[in-house]
DRENMIFI-78475 format. One record per residue (C-alpha): x negated, y, z; residue in one letter. Coordinates in pm, whole numbers, padded with zeros to 5 digits, always signed. Example, Ala and Ser with C-alpha at 12.3 -4.5 7.8 and 13.67 -1.06 7.14 Angstrom:
2
-01230-00450+00780A/-01367-00106+00714S/
//
This chain:
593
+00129-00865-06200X/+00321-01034-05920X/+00708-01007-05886X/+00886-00896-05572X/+01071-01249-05554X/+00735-01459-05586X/+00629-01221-05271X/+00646-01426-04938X/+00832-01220-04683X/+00959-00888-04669X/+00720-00672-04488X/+00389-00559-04598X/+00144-00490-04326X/-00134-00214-04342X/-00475-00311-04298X/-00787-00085-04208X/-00998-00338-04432X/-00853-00706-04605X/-00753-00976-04332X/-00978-01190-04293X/-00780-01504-04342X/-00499-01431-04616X/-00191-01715-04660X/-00085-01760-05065X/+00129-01476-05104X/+00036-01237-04855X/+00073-00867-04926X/-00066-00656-04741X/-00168-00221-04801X/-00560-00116-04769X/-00565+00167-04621X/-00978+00250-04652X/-00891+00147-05057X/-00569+00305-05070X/-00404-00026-05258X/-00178-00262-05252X/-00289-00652-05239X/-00179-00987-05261X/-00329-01343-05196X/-00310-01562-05532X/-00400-01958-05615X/-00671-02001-05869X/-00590-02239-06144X/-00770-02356-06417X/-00707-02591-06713X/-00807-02959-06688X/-00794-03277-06927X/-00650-03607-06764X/-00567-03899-06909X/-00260-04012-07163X/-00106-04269-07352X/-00343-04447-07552X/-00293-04480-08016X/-00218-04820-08106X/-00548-04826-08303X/-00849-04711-08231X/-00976-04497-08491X/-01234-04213-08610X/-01131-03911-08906X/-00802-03883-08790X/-00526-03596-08875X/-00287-03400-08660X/+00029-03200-08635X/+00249-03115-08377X/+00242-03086-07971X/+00157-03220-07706X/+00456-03371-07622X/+00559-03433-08005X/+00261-03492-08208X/+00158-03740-08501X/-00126-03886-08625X/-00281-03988-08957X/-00521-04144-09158X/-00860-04218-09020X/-01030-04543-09024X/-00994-04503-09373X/-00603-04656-09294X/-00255-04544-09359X/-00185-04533-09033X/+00047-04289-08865X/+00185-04263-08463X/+00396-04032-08305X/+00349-03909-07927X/+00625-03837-07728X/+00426-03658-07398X/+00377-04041-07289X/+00281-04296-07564X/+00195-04343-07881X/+00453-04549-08177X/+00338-04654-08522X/+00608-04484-08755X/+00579-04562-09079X/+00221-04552-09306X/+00150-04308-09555X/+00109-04379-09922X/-00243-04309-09966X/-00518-04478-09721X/-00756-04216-09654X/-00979-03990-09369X/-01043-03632-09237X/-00726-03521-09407X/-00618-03134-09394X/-00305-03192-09148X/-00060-02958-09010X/+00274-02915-08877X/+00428-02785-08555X/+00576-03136-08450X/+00586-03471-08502X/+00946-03483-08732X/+00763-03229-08972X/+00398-03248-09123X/+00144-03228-09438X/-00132-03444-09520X/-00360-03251-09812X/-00630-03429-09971X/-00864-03643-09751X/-01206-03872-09855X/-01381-04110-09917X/-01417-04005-10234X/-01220-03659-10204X/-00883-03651-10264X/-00621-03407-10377X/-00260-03605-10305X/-00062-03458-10103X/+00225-03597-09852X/+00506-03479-09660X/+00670-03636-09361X/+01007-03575-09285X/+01054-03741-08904X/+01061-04143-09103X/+00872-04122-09351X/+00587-03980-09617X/+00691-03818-09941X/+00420-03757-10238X/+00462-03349-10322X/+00213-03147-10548X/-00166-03212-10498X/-00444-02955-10362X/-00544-02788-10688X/-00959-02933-10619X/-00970-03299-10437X/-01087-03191-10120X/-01197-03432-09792X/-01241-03294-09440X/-01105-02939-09464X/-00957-02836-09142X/-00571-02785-09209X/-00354-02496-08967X/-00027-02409-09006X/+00363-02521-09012X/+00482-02783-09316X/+00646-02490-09504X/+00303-02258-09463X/-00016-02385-09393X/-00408-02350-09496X/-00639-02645-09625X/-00967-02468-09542X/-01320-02593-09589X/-01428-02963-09686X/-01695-03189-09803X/-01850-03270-10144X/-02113-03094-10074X/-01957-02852-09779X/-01724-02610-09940X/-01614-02244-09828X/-01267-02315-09996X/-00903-02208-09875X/-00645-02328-10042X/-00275-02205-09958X/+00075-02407-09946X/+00383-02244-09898X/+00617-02554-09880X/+00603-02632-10241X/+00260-02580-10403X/-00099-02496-10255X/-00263-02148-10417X/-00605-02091-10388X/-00696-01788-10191X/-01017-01629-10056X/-01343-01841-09976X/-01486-01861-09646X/-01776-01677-09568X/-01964-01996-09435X/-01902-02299-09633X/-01804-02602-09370X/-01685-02898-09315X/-01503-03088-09025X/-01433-02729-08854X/-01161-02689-08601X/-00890-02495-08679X/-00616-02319-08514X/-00293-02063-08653X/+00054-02019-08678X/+00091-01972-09060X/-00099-01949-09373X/-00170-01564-09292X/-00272-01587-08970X/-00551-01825-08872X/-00903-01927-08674X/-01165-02174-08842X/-01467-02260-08596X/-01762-02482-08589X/-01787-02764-08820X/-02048-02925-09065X/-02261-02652-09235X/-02558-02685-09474X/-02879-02833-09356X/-03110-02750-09175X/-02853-02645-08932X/-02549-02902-09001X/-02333-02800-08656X/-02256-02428-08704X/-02097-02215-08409X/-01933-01955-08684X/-01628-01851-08594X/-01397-01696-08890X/-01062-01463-08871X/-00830-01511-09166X/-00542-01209-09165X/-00390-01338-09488X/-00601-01187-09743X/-00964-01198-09613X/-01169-01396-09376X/-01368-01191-09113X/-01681-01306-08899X/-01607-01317-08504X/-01737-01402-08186X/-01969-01787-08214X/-01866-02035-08062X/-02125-02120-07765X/-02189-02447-07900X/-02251-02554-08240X/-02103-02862-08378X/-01895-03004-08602X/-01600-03306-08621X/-01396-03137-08296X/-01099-03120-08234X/-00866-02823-08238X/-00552-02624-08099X/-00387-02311-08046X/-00338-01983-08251X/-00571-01724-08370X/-00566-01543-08059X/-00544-01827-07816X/-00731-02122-07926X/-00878-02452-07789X/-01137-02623-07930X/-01319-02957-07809X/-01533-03231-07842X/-01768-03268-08181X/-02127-03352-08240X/-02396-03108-08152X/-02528-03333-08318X/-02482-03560-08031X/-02118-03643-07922X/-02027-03385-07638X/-01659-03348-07458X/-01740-02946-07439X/-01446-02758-07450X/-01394-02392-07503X/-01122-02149-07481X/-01106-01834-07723X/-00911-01546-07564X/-00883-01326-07899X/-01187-01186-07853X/-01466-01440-07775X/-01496-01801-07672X/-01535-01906-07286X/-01646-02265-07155X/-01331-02460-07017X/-01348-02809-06841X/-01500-03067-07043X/-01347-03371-07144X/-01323-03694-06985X/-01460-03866-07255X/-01786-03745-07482X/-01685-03815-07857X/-01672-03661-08211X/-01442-03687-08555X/-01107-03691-08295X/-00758-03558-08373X/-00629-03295-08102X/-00320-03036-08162X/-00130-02800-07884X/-00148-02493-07718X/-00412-02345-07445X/-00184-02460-07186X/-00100-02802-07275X/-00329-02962-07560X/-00401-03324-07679X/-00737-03473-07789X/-00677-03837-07912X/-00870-04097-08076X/-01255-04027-08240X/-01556-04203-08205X/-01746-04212-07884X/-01883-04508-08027X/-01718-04646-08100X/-01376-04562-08243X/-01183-04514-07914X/-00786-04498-07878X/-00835-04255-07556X/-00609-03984-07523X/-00622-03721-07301X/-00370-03397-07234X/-00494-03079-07111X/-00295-02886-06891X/-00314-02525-06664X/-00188-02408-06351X/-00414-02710-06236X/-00526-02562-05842X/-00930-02492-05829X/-01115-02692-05551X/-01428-02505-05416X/-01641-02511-05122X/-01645-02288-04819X/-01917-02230-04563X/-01852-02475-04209X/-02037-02448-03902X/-02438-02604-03900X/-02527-02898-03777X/-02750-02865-03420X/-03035-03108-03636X/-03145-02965-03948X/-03197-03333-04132X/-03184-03550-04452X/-03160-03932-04527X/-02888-03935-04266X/-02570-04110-04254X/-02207-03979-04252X/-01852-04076-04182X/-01493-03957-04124X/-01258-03679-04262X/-01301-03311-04276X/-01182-03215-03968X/-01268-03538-03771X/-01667-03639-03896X/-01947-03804-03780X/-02322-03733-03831X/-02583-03986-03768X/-02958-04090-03790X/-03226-03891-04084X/-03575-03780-04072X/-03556-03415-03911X/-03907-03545-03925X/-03971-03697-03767X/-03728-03964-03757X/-03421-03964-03539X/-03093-04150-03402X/-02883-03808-03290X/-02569-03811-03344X/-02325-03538-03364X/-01914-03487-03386X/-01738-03245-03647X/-01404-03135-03514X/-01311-02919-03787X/-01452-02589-03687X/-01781-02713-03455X/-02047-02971-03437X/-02100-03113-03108X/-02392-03349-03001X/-02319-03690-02884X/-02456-04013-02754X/-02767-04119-03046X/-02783-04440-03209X/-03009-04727-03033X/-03226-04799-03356X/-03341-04455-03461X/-03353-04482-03882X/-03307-04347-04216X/-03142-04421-04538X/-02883-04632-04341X/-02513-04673-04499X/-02159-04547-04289X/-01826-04708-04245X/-01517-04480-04047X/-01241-04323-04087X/-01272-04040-03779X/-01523-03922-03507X/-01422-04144-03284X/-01467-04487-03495X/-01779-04595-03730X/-02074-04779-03853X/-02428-04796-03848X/-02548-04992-04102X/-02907-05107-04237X/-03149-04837-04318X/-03516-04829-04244X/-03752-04660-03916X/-03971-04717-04128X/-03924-05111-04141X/-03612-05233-04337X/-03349-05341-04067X/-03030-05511-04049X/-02928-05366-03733X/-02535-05239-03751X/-02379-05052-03463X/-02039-04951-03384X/-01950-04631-03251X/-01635-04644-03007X/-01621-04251-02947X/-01895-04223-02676X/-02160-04505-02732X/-02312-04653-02992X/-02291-05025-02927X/-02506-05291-03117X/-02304-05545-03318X/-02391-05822-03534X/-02654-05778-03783X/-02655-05790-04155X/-02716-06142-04292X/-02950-05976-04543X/-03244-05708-04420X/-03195-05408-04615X/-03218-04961-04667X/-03066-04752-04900X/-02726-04896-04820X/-02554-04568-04818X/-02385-04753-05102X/-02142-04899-04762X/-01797-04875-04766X/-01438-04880-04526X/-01341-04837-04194X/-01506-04939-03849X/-01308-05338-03870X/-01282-05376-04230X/-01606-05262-04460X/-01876-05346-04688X/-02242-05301-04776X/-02352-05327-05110X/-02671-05349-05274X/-02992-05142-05118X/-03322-05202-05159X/-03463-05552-05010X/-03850-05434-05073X/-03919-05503-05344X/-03647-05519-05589X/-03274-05349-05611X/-03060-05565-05442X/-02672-05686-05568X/-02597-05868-05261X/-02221-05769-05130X/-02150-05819-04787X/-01861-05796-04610X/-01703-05677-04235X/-01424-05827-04060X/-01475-05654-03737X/-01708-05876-03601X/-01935-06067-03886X/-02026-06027-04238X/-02010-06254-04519X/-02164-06247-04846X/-01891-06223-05112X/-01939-06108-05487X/-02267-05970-05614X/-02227-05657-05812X/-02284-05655-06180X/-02579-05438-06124X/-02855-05427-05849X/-02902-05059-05707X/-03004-04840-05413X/-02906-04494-05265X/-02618-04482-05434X/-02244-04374-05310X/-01990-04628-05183X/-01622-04496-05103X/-01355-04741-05015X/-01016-04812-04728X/-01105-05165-04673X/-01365-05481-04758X/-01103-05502-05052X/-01038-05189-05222X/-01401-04980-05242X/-01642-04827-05520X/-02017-04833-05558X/-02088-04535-05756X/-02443-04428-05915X/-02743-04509-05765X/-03086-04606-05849X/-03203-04963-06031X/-03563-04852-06128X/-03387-04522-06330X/-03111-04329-06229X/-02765-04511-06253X/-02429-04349-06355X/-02243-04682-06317X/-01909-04680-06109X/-01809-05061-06003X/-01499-05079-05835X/-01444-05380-05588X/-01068-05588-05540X/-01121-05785-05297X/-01323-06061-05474X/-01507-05929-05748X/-01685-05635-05912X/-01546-05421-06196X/-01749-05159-06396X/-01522-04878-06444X/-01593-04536-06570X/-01968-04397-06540X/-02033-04033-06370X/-02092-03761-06602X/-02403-03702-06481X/-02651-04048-06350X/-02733-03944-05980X/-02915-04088-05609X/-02920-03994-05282X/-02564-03792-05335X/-02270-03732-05055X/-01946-03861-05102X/-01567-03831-04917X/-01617-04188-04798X/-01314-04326-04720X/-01090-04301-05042X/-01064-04548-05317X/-00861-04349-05612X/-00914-04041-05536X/-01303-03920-05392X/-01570-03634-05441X/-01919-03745-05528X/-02175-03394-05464X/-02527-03315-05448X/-02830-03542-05501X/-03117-03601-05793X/-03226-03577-06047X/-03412-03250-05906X/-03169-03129-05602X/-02845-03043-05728X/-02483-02887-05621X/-02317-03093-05891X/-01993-03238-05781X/-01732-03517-05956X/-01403-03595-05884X/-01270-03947-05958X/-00891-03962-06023X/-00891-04356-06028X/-01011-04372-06338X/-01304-04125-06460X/-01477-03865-06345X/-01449-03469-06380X/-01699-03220-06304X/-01550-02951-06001X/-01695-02652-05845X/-02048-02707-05695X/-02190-02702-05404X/-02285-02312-05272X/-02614-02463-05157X/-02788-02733-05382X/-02918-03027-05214X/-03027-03423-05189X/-03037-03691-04918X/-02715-03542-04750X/-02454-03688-04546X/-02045-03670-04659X/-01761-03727-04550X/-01372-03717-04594X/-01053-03922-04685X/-00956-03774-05026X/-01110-03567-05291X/-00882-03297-05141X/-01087-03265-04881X/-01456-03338-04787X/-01754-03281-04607X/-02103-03177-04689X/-02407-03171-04438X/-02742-03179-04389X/-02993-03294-04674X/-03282-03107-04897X/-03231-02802-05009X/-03505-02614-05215X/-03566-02446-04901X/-03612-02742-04707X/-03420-02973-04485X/-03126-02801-04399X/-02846-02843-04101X/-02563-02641-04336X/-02196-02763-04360X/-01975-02695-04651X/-01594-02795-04651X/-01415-02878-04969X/-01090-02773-05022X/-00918-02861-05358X/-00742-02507-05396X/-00916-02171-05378X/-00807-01834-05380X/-00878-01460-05472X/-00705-01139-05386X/-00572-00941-05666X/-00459-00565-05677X/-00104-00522-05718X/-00032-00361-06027X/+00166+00039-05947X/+00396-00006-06232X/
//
């Protein structure tokens, strides 16, 4: 329900039917619905990247927050770090080397470690904010039961040797064995306030089917079947309570960065992790979570926080294109974009201008072509470079915001260079296909030559390229026989693999003209509407695409806001325009109270 004081303004307008263009915090009275409404941001949870552990390790145990945690164990070590919201510190080792430890705690001055393998174990330790304290052992040695709860009331539930149903109890001093599970696991996640009130999901169940989705209540004297998770698997990580719960990563059996949310009632599919990987340590809340360590493989020391109020990007409907086409070329920002070259069929050099609001047809290119590559940061400024009509060519021509004009060629004959990168005076081609063979050949603009420079590490065609400058771009996916998720990243004077797309992709738009921050949408395998957003240094998965499609043209200057037109649909070539904005919105009833 919104508050009067997060209400912008003071008068409320009537309405016959909803504006059509509501600001964020508009109110405004229906009068054909007889209610009051107001305009709202979407927001949604996302993971992004933290402080990395000191070691990299697999197995590991958890307690605390996300900007207090601790780790433990794993690696079969004695190794334990504290977070502080920002980086990881060794603090001092426990007594016992061991993994998959029961852990729990609700910070990182305060903790228990129960049990842990290999073999099972039953010591138990207590950390005190400097350092580990032998109390009273599990009552059964135990290894990789899920542990949930605070150091003065917490659960040891589940575990190994031969996957056990088991819950044992401690209440600060001793553990007490209480009521089995009703689906022995191991490796579950696990999330609670207390030893009476707690969630155990997932984990490693009995063969045939070793990565359960069973989801279990406990209310302090009997566990209760819920609501499955919607994927099986087991060695995820974990946070939350019992009625607001997190749960992420694991093997399905294969290493997934899934994460889903439970809302008291049933789970609901969240934004994945960054990073795929299994046997991790995570602890937190639904609003601000941490998933640390595991094996990806290998053992990795990532860490990543999850966070809400994060704004929603999605794409909007923007006026068509005059040419219906694909395998064309694209350049500019959202409200200032160029459209050039493609097979309508057949094939052609028109050209058109994107103002923001209209396409408008303008002088075509001189060399009419396809599968050409883009450099330019507006309408009024670009390149034409490569491509094939339906000989490879090296042509390049400048655009000077009425006429194409032919400048020098590339040194090397090439298509598929969509991979091209930069501005109209400072950009490069990389890669394309030579016929035959995937070519790593990086050449680069000064504004009135091009040189070759640095190969990449790895040959490719039809692939994305986003970049300021001939020293700052990225060459992202592609093709080098099979499809390529590969991201390189280029400084000037050499190639860098950085981190892959979620998803290996061709013949994909992109918001050309950013280097940190840029939007990757559409292409194959099949025609998609998948779109990833690179922060600098890995890719998410956003909001698709409204209309699936391949062979499209892109543009924009940020992953805050981009351009998608033209392509393959599965309807056919299509002229449609999409605009990306990174926030969305929805109207919401105000509540009568």
């Amino acid at each position: 329900m919104a508050e009067y004081k997060g209400i912008h303004g003071t008068k409320v307008q009537d309405y016959t039917t909803d504006p059509d263009n509501p600001i964020t915090g508009q109110v405004w009275y229906n009068e054909t619905a007889n209610t009051l409404k107001f305009q709202y941001e979407i927001t949604a949870g996302v993971w992004s990247t933290g402080g990395n552990l000191n070691t990299a390790r697999n197995l590991l145990s958890r307690a605390g927050i996300q900007t207090a945690a601790l780790t433990f164990g794993g690696g079969n070590s004695t190794n334990t770090e504290s977070y502080n919201g920002s980086s990881w510190t060794a603090v001092a080792a426990l007594n016992l080397a061991r993994n998959s430890i029961a852990g729990f705690g609700v910070s990182n001055t305060s903790a228990i470690a129960g049990g842990g393998d290999y073999p099972n174990k039953a010591e138990t330790e207590s950390w005190n904010g400097s350092s580990w304290t032998e109390v009273n052992n599990l009552n059964a040695a135990n290894g990789a039961a899920v542990g949930i709860g605070i150091a003065t009331s917490g659960l040891a539930v589940g575990g190994g040797n031969g996957v056990k149903a088991t819950n044992e109890s401690w209440n600060g001093t001793s553990w007490t064995e209480l009521a089995d599970l009703n689906t022995a696991r191991a490796n579950a996640g696990g999330s609670g306030v207390d030893n009476t009130d707690a969630l155990v999901y997932g984990g490693y169940a009995a063969p045939p089917s070793p990565a359960t989705a069973v989801t279990e209540l406990w209310n302090g004297s009997a566990w209760t079947e819920v609501n499955d998770l919607n994927t099986g698997r087991n060695g995820l990580g974990s946070g939350g309570t019992s009625t607001a719960a997190l749960g992420f990563g694991g093997g399905t059996p294969t290493f997934t960065g899934k994460t889903e949310e439970w809302n008291g009632t049933s789970w609901v599919e969240v934004n994945d992790l960054n990073i795929a990987r299994g046997q991790l340590g995570g602890t937190g809340s639904t609003t601000a979570a941490l998933a640390f360590g595991g094996e990806v493989p290998p053992a990795t020391t990532a860490t990543e926080e999850w966070n809400t109020g994060n704004p929603v990007g999605a794409w909007s409907t923007g006026s068509s294109m005059n040419t219906a086409r694909d395998f064309l070329a694209g350049t500019g920002t959202q409200t200032s974009a160029l459209a050039f070259g493609g097979l309508t069929p057949p094939l052609t050099g028109k050209t058109e201008s994107y103002n923001g609001s209209a396409w408008t047809e303008v002088a075509d290119l001189n060399t009419i072509r396809q599968d050409l590559g883009s450099a330019g940061a507006s309408n009024t400024s670009a390149l034409a470079i490569g491509g094939g009509n339906p000989n490879i060519v090296s042509a390049v021509e400048l655009w000077g915001g009425s006429s194409w004009t032919a400048v020098t060629a590339l040194n090397t004959t090439r298509r598929g260079t969509e991979q091209s990168a930069g501005v109209a005076t400072s950009a490069l081609c990389m890669g394309g296909d030579t016929d035959p063979g995937y070519s790593a050949l990086t050449e680069s603009w000064n504004g009135s030559s091009w040189t070759e420079v640095g190969d990449l590490n790895t040959g490719r065609t039809r692939g994305a390229g986003s970049g300021v400058s001939n020293t700052a771009s990225l060459c992202i996916g592609g093709s080098t026989g099979s499809l390529s998720a590969l991201t390189e990243k280029w400084n000037g004077s050499s190639w860098t693999e950085v981190g892959d797309l979620n998803t290996a992709k061709q013949r994909m738009g992109a918001s050309y003209t950013s280097y940190t921050n840029t939007l990757v949408f559409g292409g194959t395998p099949d025609i998609q509407a998948l779109t990833e957003e690179w922060n600098g240094v890995s890719w998410t998965e956003v909001a698709d695409l409204n209309t699936a499609r391949k062979e499209l043209g892109g543009a924009g200057d940020t992953s805050t806001s981009a351009l998608a037109f033209g392509g393959e649909s599965p309807g056919g070539i299509t002229a449609a325009t999409e605009e990306w904005n990174d926030t969305s919105f929805t109207t919401k009833t105000v509540s009568t109270d």
